[in-house]
Residue, then its C-alpha position, 0 to 999 in steps of 0.5 A: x844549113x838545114x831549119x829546126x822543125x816547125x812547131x806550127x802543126x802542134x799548137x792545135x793540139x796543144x791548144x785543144x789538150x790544154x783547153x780541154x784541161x782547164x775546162x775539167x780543172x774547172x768542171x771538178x772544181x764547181x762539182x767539188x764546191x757543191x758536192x763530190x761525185x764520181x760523174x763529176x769526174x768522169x764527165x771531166x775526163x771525157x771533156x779533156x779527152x774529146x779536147x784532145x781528140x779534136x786538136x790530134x784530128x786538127x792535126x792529122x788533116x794538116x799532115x796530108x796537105x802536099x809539099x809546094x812543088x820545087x822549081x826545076x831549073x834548066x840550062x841550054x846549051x847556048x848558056x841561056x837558061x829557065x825555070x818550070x814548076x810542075x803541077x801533075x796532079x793539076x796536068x800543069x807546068x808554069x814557066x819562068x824566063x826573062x823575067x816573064x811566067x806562063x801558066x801551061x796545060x800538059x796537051x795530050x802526046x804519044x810516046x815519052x814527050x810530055x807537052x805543055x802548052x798555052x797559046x803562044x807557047x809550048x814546053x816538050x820535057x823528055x826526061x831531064x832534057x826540055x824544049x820551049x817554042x814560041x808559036x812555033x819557033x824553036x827558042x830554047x834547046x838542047x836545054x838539060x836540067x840542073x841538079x836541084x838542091x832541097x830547102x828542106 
């Protein structure tokens, strides 16, 4: 079942639009009590449109913050199973099994093996298949990614 958009990224522009709006009501109306002058309305306008501005660059920083990464998660052949965040922008991985996560830092390799590593354990992901050791014993392998289904 797929969620309505979210209207959270427009209430600054329809916060800056409609303040810029009230804000040239109200210039217009001070300048219409004392006197009627073109400049009056101009500087009405340009106030509502800078409002309007503000809230529409408000919102274009808001478009390029990155989605939070998916958890992908892995099923041995053993039946045993885990999960890795993975962060490449940050060259990192976080991994979640029986009940405890590690923070990991990809290590540089040669070849199609990314390895992430901290100082008890260490992931190797070849593709959509993975390995997990623990001071250098084997403890998950032959472990295949699942299909992963989109909270969007």
């Amino acid at each position: 079942m797929s969620q309505p958009p979210s209207l959270a990224p427009f209430l600054p522009v329809l916060f800056f639009t409609l303040a810029g709006a009230i804000a040239a009501w109200q210039l217009r109306m001070s300048r219409r009590c004392a006197r009627h002058t073109p400049a009056a309305g101009r500087a009405a306008w340009f106030l509502c449109a800078v409002c309007t501005a503000l809230g529409i660059t408000m919102l274009s920083g808001c478009s390029s913050i990155a989605p939070e990464p998916q958890p992908v998660s892995y099923r041995c052949d053993d039946g045993r199973a885990f999960s890795v965040t993975y962060r490449p922008s940050l060259r990192a991985a976080t991994i979640a099994m029986n009940g405890m996560r590690f923070d990991l830092e990809a290590a540089a390799g040669n070849g199609p093996v990314e390895r992430y590593r901290c100082s008890v354990l260490t992931l190797s992901r070849d593709g959509n298949r993975a390995r997990v050791d623990v001071q250098g014993e084997r403890v998950y392998e032959n472990c295949r990614a699942e299909a992963t289904v989109s909270a969007h």
